[in-house]
N, C-alpha and C positions, 0 to 999 in steps of 0.2 A: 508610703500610702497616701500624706495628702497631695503629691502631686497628682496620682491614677484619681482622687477624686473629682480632680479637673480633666485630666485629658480623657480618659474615660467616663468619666459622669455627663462631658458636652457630649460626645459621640453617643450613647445611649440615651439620652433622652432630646435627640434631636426628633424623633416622635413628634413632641409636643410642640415644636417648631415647624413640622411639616404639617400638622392640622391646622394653626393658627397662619401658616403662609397661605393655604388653602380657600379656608375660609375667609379671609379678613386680605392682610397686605399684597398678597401676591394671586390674587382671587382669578386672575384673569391669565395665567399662567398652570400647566398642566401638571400634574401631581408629577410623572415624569422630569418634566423642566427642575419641579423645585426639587423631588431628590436629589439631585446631582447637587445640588449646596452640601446635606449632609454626606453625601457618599466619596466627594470630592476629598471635602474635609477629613473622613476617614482613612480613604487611600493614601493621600498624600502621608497623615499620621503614619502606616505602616509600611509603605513603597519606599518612602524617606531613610528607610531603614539601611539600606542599603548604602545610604554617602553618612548616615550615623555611624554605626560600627565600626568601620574603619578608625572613625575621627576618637570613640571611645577607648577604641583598640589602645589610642595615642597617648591616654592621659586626659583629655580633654573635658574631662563628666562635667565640672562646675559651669564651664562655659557653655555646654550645650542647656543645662538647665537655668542659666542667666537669659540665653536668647531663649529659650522655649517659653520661658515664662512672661515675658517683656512681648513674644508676636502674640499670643492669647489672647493678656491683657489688651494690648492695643486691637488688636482685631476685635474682639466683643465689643467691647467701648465703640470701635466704629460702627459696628453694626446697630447700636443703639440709635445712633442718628441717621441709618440707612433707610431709603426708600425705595429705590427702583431694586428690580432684580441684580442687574451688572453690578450694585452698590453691594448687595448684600452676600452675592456669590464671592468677592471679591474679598470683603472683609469676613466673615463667618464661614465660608469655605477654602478660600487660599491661605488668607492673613493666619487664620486659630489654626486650622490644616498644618500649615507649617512650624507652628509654633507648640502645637502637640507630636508631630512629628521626632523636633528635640528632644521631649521629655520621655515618649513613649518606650524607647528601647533600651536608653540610660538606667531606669526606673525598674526594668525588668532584669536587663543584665548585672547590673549590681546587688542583686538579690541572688543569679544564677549563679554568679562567680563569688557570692561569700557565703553559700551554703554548700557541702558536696552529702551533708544528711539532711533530710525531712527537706529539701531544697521544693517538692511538687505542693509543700504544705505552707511553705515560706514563699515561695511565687502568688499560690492562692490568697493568701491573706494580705500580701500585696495588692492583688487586682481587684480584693473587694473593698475598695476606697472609690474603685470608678464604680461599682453598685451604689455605693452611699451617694454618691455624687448623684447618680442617674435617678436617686429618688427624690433627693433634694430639690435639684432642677426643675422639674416636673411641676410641684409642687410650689414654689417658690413663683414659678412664670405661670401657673394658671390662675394663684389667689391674688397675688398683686397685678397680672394684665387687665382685667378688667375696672381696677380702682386706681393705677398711676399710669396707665398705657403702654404700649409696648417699649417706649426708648431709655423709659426709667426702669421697667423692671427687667430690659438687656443690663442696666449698669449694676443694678441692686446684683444680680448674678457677676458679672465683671469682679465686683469688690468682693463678695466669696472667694472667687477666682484666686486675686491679688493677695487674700489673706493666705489660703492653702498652697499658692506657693510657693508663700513667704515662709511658711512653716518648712519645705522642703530645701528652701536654699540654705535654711537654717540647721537643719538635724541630718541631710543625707550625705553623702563619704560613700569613694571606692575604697577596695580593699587591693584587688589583684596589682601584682607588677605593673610599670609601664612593657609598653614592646620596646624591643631595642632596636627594630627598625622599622620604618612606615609600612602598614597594611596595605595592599592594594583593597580598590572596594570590593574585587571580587576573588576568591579563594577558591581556581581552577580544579582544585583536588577535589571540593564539592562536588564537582559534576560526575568525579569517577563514584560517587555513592548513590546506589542504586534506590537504597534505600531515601536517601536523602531528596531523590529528584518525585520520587513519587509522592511520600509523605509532603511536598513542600504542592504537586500539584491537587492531591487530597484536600492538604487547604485552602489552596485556590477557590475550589469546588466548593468546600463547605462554607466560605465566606462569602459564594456567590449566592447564598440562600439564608445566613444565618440572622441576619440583620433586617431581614423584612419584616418579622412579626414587631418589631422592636421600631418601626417608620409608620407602621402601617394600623396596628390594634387600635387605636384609641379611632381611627377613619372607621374603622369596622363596626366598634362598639355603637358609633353614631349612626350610619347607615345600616345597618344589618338591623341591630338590636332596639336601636333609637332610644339610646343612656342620653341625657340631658349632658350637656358640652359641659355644665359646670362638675360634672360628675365621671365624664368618660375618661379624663386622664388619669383617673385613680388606677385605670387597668397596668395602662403604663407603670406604674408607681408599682405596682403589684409586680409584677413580671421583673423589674430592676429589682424590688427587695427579694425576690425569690434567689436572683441571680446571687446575689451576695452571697448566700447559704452554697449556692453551686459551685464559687470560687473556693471556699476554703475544705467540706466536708468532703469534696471529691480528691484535691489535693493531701487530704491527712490520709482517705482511702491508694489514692495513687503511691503513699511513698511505701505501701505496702506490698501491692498489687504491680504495680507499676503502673507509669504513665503514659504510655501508649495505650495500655488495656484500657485502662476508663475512659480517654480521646477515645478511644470505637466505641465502648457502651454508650457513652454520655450521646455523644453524634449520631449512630443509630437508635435513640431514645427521640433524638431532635426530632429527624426526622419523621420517625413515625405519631409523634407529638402536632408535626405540621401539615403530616396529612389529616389526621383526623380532627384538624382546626375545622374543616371542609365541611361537617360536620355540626358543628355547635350554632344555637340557634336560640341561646338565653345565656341571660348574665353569668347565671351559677357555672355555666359549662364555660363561657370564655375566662371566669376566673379560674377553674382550675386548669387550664387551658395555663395563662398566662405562670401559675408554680410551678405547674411541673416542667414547663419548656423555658423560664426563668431559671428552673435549678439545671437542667440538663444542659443549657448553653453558657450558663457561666463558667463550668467546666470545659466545654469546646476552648472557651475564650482564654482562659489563663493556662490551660495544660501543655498546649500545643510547645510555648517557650520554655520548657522542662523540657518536651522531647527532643527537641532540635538541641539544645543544651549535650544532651547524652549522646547528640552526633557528633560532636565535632571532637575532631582528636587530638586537637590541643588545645589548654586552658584557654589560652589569651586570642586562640581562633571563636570563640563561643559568642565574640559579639558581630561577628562579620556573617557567619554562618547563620546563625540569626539573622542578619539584616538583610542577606540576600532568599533566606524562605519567607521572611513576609513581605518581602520584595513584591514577589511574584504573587502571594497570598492576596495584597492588596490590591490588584487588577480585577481579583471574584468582587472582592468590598466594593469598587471603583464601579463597576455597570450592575452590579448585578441587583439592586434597588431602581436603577432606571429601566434596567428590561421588566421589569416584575410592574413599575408603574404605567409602563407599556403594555403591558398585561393586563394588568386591571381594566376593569370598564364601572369607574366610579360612581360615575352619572347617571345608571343602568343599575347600580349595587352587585355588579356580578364582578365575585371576589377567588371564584372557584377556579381559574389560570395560572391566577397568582400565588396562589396560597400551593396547588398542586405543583410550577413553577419551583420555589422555593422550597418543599420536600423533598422535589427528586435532586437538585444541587449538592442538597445538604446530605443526599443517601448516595449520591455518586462520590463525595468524597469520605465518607466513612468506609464505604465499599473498598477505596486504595489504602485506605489504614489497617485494613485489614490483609491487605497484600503484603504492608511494609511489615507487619507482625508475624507473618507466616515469613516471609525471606526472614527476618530477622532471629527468629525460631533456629531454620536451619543451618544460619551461619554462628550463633553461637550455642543452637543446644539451650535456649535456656527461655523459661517462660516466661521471666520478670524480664524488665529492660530498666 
């Protein structure tokens, strides 16, 4: 848990980094341009997956979270003294990018492979350490930016950073076998599962919508609503602690249920949450706005690694197979925040592309989870997965 407070808490409340690039340091560059810092940083976090898994496969856990934790550090820390664009993409989107990358898949597979009960309820309580984080953050860089300015309150977060994943180098241990022979990064028998190719493009789709509200709310709150700057990150704040609640109570519901089932409730929830953001036209209504699609996509976010988990047909195959569905999952996260700030028309306040945009993303890929659950029905007969 405290590493997801780092590599998941920077990822979600890069928000408050995309208002304040916006407005202030990066003012003269297009909401478009500056997503690509966070989205960058994202993909890379889960597309990485794919040369991780193998390396995990191998033994390698402690060394992937020595370097994961050492590009963070160093990249935030740069980013403190960045000024131009190419400075800041480079450090806060490549440098931490890569360096959550490390941590991210480590952090979930060693949860997947030392649980085979309550495993969708012990992944969730895992991944809400990046809610904690993504409240924290928030928080942290709106009340101190305005009183020590941005390079000091990039470090004051850094040292957070440095602490929580000092705590992880400290307390986290695999449990599974090593392999007894190298993984290739990509595990061809994958592709003979049907169900596997679709659920992995399902996520594509829903990661190419799910992280807008999550870049974009606190811009909305300011133009739309006109919340005073000192006040509109709280929505942000809102939405990430909702989410925390989404990680774990949908996970203790999933190990019942199953988790595939609540991945289509929770994501056909998303979406019809993000259509009717379209809608809202006061504070009251964007905050319940930001709980209830807060709790509905913390579940999207932490489930998905459960289900893919339950694909794979061999133990020590679970980190590879893994790494190649957010492989490709990561390419929705990678553009799908810059087509949407493509979409927008900020300077005009017209938010209605965008927001419609990222509804239908997020309901085209709920729509194939529900394919993979009816194949999955009739190949074994059976509701739960």
């Amino acid at each position: 848990m405290p590493s997801n407070v780092t590599y998941r808490g920077i990822i979600n409340a890069f928000g408050v980094y995309q208002s304040f690039y916006e407005t202030d340091l990066l003012r003269f560059h297009s909401p478009s341009e500056i997503s690509w810092i966070g989205t960058v940083q994202g993909f890379i976090l889960v597309v990485f997956s794919s040369i991780i898994g193998p390396i995990f496969d191998r033994g390698y856990f402690r060394s992937l979270i020595f370097v994961g934790s050492f590009l963070v550090v160093i990249g935030m820390f740069s980013t403190s003294f960045a000024n131009d664009y190419w400075q800041i993409f480079l450090a806060q989107g490549l440098c931490v990018g890569l360096g959550t990358g490390c941590l991210f898949l480590p952090s979930l597979t060693v949860v997947a492979t030392g649980f085979t009960k309550n495993r969708a309820l012990a992944i969730g309580l895992v991944g809400a350490g990046g809610s904690v984080g993504s409240v924290i953050y928030p928080i942290v860089f709106s009340h101190l930016q305005p009183k020590i300015g941005f390079g000091w309150t990039t470090r004051v977060i850094t040292f957070i950073n440095l602490f929580t994943l000092s705590i992880s180098i400290l307390i986290m241990q695999t449990r599974p076998p090593l392999a007894k022979k190298p993984r290739a990064l990509i595990d061809l028998s994958a592709f003979r599962s049907l169900i596997f190719i679709i659920f992995s493009v399902g996520l594509f789709l829903t990661l190419l919508g799910l992280y807008i509200p999550f870049f974009y709310v606190i811009i909305y709150a300011e133009r739309i609503l006109n919340i005073d700057k000192n006040l509109s990150f709280y929505v942000l704040v809102i939405l990430n602690a909702a989410s925390l609640f989404g990680r774990i109570i949908p996970g203790l519901v999933a190990d019942h249920l199953g988790a595939l089932n609540v991945t289509i409730a929770c994501t056909l929830i998303s979406s019809i949450l993000t259509y009717a953001w379209i809608a809202v036209h006061n504070l009251l209504g964007l905050i319940i706005f930001c709980i209830l699609y807060g709790f509905s996509s913390g579940a999207v976010i932490s489930l998905p690694a459960t289900v893919v988990a339950g694909f794979a047909p061999d133990f020590q195959l679970i980190g590879t197979w893994m790494g190649m569905c957010y492989s490709l999952a990561g390419l929705g996260l990678l553009i799908g925040n810059p087509i949407d700030g493509a979409i927008l028309n900020i300077p005009e306040n017209k938010f209605i592309g965008g927001l419609a945009f990222s509804a239908s993303a997020i309901l085209a890929g709920g729509l194939l989870f529900v394919i993979v659950r009816v194949l999955k029905a009739d190949s074994k007969k059976s509701w739960k997965m």
